[in-house]
MARMI-105903 format. One record per atom (N, C-alpha, C): x, y, z; residue number from 1; chain. Coordinates in nm, 3 decimals, decimal comma. Example, Ala and Ser with C-alpha at 12.3 -4.5 7.8 and 13.67 -1.06 7.14 Angstrom:
2
        xx        yy        zz   num   cadena
     1,319    -0,569     0,780     1        A
     1,230    -0,450     0,780     1        A
     1,320    -0,330     0,780     1        A
     1,285    -0,225     0,708     2        A
     1,367    -0,106     0,714     2        A
     1,290     0,003     0,787     2        A
END
This chain:
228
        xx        yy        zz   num   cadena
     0,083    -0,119     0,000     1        A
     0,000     0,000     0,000     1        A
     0,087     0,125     0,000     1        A
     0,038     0,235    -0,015     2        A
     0,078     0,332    -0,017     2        A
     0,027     0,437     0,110     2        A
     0,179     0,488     0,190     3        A
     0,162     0,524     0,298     3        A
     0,222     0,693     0,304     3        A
     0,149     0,749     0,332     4        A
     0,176     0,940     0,337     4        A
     0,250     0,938     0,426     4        A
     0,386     0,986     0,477     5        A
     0,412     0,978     0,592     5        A
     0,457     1,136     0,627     5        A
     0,419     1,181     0,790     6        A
     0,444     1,329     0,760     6        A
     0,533     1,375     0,856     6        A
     0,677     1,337     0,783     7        A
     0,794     1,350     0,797     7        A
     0,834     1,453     0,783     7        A
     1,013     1,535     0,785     8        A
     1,053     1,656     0,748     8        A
     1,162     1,599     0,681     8        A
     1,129     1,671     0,545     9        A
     1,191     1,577     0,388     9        A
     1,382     1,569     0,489     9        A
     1,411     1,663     0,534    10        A
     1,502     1,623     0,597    10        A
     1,540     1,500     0,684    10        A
     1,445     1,463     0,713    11        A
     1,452     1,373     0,823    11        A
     1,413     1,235     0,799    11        A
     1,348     1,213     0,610    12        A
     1,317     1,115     0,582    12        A
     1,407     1,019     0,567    12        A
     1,525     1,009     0,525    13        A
     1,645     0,940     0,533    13        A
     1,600     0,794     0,468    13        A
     1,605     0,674     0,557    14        A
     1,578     0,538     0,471    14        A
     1,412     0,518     0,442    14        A
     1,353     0,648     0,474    15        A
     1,226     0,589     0,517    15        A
     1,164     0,486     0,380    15        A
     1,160     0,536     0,236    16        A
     1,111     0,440     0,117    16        A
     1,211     0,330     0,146    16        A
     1,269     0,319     0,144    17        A
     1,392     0,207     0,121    17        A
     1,287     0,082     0,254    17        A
     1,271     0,179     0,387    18        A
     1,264     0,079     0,512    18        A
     1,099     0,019     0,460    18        A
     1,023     0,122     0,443    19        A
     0,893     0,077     0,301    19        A
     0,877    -0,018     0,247    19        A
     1,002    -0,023     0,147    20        A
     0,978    -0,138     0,067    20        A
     1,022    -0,309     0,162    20        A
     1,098    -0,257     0,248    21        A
     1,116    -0,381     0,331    21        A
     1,000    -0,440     0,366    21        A
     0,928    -0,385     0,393    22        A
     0,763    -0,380     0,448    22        A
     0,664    -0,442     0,345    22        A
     0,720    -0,438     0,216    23        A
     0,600    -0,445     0,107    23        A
     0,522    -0,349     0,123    23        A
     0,594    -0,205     0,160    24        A
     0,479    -0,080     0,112    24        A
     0,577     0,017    -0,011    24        A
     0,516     0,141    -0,004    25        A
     0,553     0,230    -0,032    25        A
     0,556     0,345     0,019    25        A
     0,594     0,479    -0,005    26        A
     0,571     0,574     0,116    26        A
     0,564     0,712    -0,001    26        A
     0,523     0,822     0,072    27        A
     0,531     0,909    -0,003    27        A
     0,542     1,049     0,151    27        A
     0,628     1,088     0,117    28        A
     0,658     1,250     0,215    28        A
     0,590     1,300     0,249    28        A
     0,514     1,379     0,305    29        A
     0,386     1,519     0,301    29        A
     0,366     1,574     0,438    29        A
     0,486     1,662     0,459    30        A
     0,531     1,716     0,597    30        A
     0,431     1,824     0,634    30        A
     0,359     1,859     0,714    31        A
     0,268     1,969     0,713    31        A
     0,365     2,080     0,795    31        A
     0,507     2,040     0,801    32        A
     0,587     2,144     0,866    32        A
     0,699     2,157     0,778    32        A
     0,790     2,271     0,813    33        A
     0,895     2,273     0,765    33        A
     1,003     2,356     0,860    33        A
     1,159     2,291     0,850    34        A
     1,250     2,351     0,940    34        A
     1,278     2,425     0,888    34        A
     1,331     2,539     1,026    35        A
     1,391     2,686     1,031    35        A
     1,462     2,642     1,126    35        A
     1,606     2,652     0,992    36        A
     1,711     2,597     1,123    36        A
     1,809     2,758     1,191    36        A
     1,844     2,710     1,316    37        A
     1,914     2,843     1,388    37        A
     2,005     2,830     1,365    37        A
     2,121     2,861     1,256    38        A
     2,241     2,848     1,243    38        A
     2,361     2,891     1,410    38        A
     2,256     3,002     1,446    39        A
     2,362     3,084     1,591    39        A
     2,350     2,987     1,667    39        A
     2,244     2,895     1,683    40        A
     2,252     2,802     1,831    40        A
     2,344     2,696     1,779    40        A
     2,362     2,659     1,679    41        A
     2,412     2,513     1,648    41        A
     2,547     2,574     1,617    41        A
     2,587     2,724     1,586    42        A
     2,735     2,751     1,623    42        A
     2,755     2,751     1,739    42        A
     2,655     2,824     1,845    43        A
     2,713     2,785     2,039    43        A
     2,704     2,691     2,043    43        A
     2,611     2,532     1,994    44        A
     2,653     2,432     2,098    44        A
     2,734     2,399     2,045    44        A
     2,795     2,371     1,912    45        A
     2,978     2,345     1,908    45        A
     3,049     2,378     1,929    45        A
     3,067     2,483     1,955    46        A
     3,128     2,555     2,058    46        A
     3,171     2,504     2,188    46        A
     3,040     2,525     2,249    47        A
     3,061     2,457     2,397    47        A
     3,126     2,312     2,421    47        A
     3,040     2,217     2,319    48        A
     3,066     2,090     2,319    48        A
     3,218     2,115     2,289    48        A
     3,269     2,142     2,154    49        A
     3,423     2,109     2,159    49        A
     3,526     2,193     2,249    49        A
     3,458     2,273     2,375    50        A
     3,550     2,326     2,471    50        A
     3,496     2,234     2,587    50        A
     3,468     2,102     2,539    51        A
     3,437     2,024     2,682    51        A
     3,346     2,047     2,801    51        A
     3,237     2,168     2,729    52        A
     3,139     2,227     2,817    52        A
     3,049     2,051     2,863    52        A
     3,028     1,919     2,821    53        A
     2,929     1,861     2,800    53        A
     3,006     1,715     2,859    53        A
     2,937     1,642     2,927    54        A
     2,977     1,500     2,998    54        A
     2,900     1,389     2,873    54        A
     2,798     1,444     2,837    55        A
     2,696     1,401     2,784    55        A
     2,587     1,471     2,688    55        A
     2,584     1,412     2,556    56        A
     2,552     1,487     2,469    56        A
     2,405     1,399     2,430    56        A
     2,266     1,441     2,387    57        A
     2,129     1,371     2,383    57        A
     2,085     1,488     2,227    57        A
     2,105     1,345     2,133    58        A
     1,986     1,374     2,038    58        A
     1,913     1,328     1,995    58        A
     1,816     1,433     2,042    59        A
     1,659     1,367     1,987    59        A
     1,601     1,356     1,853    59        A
     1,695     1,396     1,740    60        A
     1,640     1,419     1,631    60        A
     1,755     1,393     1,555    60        A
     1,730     1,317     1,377    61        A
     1,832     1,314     1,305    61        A
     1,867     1,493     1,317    61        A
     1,790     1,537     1,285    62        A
     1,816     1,695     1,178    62        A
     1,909     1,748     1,278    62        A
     1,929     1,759     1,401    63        A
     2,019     1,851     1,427    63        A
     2,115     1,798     1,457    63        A
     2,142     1,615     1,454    64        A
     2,238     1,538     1,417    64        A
     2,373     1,607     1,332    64        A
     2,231     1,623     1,212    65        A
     2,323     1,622     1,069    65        A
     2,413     1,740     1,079    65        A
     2,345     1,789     1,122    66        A
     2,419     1,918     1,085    66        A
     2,532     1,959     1,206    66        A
     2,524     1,904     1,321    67        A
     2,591     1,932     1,475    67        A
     2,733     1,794     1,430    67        A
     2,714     1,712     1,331    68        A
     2,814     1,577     1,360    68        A
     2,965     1,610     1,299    68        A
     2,952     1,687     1,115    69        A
     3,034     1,755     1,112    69        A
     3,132     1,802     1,206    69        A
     3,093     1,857     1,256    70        A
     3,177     1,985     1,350    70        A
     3,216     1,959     1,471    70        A
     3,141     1,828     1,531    71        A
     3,194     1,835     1,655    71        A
     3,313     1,692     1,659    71        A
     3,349     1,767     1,821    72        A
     3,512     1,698     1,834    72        A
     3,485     1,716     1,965    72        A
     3,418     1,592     2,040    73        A
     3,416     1,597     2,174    73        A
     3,446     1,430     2,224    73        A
     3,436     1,452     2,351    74        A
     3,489     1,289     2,412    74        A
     3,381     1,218     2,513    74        A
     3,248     1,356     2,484    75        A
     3,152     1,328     2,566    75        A
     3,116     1,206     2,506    75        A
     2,984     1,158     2,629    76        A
     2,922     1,048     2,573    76        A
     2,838     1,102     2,531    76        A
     2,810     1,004     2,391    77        A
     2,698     1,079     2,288    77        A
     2,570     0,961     2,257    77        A
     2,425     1,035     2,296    78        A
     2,336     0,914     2,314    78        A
     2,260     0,985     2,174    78        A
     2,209     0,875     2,102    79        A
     2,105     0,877     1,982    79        A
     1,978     0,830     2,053    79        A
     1,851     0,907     1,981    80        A
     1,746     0,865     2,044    80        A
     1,673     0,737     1,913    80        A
     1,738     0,726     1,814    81        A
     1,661     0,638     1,710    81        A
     1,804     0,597     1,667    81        A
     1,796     0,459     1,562    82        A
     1,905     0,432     1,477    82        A
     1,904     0,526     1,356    82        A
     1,805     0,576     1,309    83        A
     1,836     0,700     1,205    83        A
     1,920     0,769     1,266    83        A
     1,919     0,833     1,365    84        A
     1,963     1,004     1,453    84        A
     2,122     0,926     1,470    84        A
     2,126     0,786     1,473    85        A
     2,265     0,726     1,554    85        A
     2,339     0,703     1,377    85        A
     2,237     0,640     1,277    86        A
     2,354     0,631     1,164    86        A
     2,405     0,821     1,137    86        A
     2,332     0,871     1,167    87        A
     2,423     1,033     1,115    87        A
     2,537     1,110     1,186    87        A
     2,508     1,028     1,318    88        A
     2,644     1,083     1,371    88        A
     2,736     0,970     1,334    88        A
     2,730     0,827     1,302    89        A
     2,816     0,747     1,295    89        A
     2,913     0,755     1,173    89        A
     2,833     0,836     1,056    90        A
     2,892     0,808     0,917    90        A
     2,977     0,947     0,986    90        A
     2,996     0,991     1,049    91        A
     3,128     1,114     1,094    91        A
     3,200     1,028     1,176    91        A
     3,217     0,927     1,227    92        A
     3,303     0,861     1,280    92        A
     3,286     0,909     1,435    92        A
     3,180     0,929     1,463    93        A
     3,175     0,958     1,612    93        A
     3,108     0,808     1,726    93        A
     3,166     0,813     1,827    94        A
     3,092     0,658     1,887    94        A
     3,000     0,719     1,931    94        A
     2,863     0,615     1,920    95        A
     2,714     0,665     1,975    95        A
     2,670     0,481     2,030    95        A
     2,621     0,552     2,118    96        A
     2,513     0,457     2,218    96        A
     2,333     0,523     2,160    96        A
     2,275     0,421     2,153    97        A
     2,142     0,413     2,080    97        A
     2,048     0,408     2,195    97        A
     1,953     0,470     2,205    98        A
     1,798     0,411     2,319    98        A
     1,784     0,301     2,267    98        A
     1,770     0,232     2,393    99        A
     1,676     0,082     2,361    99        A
     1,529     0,105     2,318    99        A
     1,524     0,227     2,334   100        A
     1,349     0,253     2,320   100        A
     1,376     0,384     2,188   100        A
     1,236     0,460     2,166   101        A
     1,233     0,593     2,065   101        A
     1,160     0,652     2,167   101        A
     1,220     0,680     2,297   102        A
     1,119     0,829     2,355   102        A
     1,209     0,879     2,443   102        A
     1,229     1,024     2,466   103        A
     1,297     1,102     2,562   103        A
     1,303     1,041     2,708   103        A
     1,196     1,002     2,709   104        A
     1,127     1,019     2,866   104        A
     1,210     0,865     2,886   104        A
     1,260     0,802     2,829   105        A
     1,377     0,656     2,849   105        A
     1,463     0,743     2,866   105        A
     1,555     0,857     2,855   106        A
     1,718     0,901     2,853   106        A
     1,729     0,864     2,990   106        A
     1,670     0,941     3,140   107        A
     1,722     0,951     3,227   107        A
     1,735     0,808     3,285   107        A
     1,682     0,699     3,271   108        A
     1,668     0,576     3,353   108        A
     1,755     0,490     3,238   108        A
     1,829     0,527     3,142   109        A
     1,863     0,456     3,017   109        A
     1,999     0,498     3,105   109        A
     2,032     0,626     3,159   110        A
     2,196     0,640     3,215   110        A
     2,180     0,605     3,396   110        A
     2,096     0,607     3,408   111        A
     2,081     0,602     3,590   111        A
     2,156     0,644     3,678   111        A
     2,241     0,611     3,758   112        A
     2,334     0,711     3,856   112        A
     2,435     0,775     3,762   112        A
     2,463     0,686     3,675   113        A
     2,579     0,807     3,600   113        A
     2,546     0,904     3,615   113        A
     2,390     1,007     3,576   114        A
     2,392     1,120     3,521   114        A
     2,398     1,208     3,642   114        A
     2,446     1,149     3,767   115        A
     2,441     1,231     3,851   115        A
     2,521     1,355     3,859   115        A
     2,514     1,492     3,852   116        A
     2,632     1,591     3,867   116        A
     2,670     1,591     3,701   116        A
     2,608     1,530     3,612   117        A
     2,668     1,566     3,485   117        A
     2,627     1,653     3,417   117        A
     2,679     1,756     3,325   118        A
     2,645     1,844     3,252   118        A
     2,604     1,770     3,063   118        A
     2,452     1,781     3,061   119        A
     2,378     1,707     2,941   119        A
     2,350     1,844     2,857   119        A
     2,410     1,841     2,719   120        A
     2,388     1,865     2,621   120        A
     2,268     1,872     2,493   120        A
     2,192     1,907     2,473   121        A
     2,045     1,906     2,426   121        A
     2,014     1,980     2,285   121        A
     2,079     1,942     2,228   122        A
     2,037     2,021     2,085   122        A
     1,918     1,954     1,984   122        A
     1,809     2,066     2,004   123        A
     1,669     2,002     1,952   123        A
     1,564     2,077     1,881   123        A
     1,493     2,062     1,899   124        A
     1,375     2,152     1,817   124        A
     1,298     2,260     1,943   124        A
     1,270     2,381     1,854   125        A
     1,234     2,478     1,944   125        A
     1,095     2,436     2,012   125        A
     1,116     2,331     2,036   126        A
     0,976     2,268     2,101   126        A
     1,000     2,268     2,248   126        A
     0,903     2,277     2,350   127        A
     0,931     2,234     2,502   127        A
     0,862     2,122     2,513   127        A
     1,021     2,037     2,614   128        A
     0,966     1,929     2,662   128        A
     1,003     1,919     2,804   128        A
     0,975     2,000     2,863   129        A
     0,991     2,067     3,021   129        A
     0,965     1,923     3,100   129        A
     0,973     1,774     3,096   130        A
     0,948     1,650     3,102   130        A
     1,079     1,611     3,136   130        A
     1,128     1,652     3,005   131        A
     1,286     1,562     2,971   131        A
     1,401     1,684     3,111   131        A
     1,407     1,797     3,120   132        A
     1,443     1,839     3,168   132        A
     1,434     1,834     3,303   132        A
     1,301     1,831     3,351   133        A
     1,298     1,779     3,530   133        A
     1,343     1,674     3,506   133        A
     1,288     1,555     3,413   134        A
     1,380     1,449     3,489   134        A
     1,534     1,436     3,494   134        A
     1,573     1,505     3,435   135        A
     1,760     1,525     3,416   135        A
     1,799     1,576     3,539   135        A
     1,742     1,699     3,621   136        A
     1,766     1,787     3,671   136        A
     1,731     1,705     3,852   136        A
     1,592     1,641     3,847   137        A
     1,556     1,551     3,941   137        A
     1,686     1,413     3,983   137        A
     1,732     1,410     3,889   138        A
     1,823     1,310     3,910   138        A
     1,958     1,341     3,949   138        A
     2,003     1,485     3,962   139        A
     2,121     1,520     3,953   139        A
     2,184     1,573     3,858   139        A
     2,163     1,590     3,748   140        A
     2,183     1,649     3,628   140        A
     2,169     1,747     3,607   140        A
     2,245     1,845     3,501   141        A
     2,236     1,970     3,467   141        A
     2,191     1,968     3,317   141        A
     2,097     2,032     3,247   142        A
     2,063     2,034     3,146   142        A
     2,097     2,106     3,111   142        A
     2,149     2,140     2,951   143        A
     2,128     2,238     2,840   143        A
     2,116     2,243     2,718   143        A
     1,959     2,317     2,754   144        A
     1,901     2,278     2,614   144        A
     1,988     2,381     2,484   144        A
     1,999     2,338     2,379   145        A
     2,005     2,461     2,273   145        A
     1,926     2,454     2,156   145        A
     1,803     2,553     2,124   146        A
     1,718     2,475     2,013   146        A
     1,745     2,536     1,919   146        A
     1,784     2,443     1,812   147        A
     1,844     2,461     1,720   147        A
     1,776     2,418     1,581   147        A
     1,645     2,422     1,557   148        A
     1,569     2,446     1,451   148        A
     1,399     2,457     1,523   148        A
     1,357     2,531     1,437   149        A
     1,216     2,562     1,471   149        A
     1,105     2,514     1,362   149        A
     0,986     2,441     1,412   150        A
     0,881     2,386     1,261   150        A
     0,756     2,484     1,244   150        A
     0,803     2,496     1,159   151        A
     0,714     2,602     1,064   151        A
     0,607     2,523     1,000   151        A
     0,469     2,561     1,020   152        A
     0,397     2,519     0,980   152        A
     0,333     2,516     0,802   152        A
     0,344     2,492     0,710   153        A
     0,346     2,469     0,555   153        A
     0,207     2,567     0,542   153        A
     0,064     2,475     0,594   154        A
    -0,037     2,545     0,564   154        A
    -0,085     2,506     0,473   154        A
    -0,038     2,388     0,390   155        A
    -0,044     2,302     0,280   155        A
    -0,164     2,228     0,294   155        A
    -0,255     2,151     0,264   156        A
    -0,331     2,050     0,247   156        A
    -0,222     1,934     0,204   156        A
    -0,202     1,828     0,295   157        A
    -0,139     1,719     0,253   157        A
    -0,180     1,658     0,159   157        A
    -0,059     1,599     0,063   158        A
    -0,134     1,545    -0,070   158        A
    -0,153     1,393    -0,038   158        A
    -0,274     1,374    -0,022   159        A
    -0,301     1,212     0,034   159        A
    -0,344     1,157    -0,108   159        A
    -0,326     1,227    -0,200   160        A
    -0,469     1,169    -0,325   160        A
    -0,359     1,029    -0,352   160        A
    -0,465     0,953    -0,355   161        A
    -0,376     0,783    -0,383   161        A
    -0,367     0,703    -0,283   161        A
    -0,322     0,760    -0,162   162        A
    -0,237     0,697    -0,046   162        A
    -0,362     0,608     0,034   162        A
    -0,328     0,489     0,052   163        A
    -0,427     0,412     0,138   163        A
    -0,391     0,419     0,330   163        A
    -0,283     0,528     0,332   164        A
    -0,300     0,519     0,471   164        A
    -0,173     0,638     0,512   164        A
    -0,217     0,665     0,607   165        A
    -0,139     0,813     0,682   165        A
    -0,071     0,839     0,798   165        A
     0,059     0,825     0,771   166        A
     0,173     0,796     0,908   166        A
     0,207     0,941     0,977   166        A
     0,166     0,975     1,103   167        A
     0,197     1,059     1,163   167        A
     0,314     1,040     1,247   167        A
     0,422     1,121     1,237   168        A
     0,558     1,079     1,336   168        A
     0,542     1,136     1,419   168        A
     0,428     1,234     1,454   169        A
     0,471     1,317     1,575   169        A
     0,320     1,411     1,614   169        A
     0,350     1,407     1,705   170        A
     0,195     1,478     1,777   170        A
     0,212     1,636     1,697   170        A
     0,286     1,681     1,663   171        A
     0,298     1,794     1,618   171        A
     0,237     1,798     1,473   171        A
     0,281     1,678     1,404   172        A
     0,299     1,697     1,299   172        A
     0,090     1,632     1,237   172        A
     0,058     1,608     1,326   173        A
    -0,089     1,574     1,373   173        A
    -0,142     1,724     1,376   173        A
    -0,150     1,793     1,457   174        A
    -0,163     1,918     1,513   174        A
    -0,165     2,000     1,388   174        A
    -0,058     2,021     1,311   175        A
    -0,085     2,126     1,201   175        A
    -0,109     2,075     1,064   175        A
    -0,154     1,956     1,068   176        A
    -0,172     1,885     0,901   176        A
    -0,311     1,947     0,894   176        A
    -0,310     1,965     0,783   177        A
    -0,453     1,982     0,710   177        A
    -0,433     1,908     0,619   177        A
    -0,576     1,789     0,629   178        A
    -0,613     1,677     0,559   178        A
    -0,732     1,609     0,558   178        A
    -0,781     1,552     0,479   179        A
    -0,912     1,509     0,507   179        A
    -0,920     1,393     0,573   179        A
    -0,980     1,388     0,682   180        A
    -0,991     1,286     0,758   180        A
    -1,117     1,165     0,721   180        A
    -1,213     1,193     0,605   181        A
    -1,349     1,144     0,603   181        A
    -1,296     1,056     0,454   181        A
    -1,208     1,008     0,412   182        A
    -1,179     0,933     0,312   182        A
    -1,165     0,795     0,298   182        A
    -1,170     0,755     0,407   183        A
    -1,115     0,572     0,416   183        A
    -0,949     0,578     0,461   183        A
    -0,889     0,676     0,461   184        A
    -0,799     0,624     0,450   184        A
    -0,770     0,560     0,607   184        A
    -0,642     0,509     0,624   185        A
    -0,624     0,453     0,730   185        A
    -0,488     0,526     0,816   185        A
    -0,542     0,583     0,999   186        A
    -0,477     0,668     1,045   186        A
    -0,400     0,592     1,109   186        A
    -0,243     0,634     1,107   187        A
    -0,189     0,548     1,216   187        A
    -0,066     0,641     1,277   187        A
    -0,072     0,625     1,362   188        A
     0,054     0,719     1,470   188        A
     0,154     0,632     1,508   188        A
     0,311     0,665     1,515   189        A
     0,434     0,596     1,564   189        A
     0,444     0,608     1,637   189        A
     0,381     0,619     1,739   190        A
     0,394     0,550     1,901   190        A
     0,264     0,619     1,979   190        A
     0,240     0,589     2,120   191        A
     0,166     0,690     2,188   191        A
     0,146     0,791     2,225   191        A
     0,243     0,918     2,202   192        A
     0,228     1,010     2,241   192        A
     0,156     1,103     2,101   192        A
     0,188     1,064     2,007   193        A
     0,160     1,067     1,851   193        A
    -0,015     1,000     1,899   193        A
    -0,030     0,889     1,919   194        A
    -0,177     0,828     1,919   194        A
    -0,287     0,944     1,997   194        A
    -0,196     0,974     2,118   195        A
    -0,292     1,058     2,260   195        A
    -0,319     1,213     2,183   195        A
    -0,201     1,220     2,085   196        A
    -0,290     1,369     2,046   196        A
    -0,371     1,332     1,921   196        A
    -0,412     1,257     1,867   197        A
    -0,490     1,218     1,751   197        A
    -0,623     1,206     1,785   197        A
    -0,648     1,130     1,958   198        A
    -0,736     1,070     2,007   198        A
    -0,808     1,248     2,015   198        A
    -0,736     1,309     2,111   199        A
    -0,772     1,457     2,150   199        A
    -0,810     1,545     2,015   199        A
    -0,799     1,496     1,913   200        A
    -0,796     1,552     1,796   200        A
    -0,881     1,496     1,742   200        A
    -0,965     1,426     1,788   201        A
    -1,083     1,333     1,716   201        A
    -1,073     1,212     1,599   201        A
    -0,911     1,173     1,614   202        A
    -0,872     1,056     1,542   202        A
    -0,869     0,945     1,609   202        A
    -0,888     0,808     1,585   203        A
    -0,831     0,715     1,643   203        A
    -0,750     0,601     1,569   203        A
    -0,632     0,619     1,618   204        A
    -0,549     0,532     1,507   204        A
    -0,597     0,401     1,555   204        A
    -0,551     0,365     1,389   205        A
    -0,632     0,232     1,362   205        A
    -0,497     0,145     1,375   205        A
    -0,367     0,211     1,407   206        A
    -0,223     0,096     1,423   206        A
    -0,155     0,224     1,506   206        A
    -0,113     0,144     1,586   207        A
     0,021     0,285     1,653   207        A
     0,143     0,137     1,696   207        A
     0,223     0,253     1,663   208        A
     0,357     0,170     1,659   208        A
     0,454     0,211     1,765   208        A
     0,550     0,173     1,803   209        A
     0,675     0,216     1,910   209        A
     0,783     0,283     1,936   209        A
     0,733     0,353     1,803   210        A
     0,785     0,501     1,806   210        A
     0,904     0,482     1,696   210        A
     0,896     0,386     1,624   211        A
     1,010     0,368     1,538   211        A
     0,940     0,315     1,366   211        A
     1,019     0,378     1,325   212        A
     0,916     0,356     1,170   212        A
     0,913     0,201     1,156   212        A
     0,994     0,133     1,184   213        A
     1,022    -0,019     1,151   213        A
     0,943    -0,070     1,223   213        A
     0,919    -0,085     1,365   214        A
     0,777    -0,118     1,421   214        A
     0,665    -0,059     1,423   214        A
     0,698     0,088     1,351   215        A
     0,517     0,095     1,316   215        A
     0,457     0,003     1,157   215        A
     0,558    -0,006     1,141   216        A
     0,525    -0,089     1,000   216        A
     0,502    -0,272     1,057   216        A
     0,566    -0,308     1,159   217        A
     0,556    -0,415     1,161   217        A
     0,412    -0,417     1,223   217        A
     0,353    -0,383     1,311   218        A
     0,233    -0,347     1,354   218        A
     0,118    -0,290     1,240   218        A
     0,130    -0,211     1,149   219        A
     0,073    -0,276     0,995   219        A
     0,024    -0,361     0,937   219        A
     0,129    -0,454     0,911   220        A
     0,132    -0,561     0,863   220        A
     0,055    -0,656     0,945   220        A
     0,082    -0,658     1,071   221        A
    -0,010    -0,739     1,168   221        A
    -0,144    -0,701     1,156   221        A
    -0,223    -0,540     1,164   222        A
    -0,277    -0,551     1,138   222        A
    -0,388    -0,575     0,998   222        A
    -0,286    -0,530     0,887   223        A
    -0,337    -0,582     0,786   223        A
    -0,349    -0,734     0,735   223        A
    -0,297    -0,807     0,836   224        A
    -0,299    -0,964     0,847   224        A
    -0,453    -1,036     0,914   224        A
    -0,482    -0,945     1,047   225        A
    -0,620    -0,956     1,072   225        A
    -0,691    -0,893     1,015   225        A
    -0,724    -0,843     0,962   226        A
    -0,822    -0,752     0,898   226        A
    -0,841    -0,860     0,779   226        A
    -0,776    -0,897     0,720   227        A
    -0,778    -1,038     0,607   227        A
    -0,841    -1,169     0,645   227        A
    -0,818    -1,199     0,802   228        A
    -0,888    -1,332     0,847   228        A
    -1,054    -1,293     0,874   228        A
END
């Protein structure tokens, strides 16, 4: 089938490729777009390569890509997905991966380590005032630097064709304009993505674990019952 997914063309990376693994197809249709801060992502390299950082957390390929270049640190560096971890890796940097795809795993993913450590945060101008108490609750010092902002398109997503509609992100839920009364089939990559759909008068019909590869495998499962 053919799946809309509403990604930031930046950030799509293997997504057709991981698709076709699936026996789907995919097609882009971001209802946002980045505005990246060039000044923050010059301070946090900065800081980072003057050893400001024990510990470095990204939550996102995009400010990966652009932060991996440049930096030259000895911190420990955590990826929150294997996308976000292959972009710092093809720079030759060592990365440790979440066992999981959600913020709210970082602090219990390092446990006493992070005590007294200074954490590094380069992310989207989004608040997640969550991730920060718990850093800070534990002993930790946070700093955030947001280093791209999503701009909303204003677009009508182009669904014409698509038998089903991948939301990556509660946000990206939030500012799509799309028709919801078509058949098609809604599905969110994990729960926090599902809880604003629900609040939004959607109910996904598959939610996945926050990782494109198990929202697809959860797909397939359900397009397996839906057949019996």
């Amino acid at each position: 089938m053919i799946i809309a997914v509403t990604r930031l063309p930046e950030k799509a990376g293997r997504d057709q490729a991981t698709c076709e693994q699936y026996g789907h197809s995919c097609r882009i249709v971001s209802p946002l777009a980045a505005d990246i801060y060039d000044n923050q992502i010059q301070a946090f390299v900065l800081e980072a390569n003057r050893g400001a950082f024990d510990c470095i957390f990204f939550t996102s390929a995009l400010p990966a890509g652009h932060i991996a270049p440049l930096l030259a640190t000895d911190a420990r560096i955590i990826a929150i997905g294997p996308q976000t971890a292959r972009m710092l890796e093809k720079e030759g940097l060592k990365v440790e991966t979440l066992p999981t795809y959600y913020s709210r795993d970082f602090v219990p993913y390092l446990g006493d380590w992070i005590g007294g450590k200074a954490i590094g945060i380069p992310r989207a101008d989004v608040p997640n005032p969550a991730l920060i108490q718990a850093i800070e609750d534990a002993g930790g010092l946070a700093y955030e630097y947001r280093c791209y902002g999503l701009v909303p398109t204003q677009r009508p997503l182009d669904t014409e064709g698509a038998d089903a509609i991948l939301f990556t992100s509660a946000n990206s839920f939030l500012m799509a304009i799309w028709e919801k009364d078509t058949g098609i089939i809604p599905i969110a990559i994990g729960d926090i993505t599902a809880d604003a759909m629900r609040r939004g008068g959607v109910e996904p019909a598959v939610i996945g674990d926050g990782s494109l590869t198990g929202t697809l495998e959860a797909l397939n499962e359900y397009l397996s019952r839906k057949r019996t």
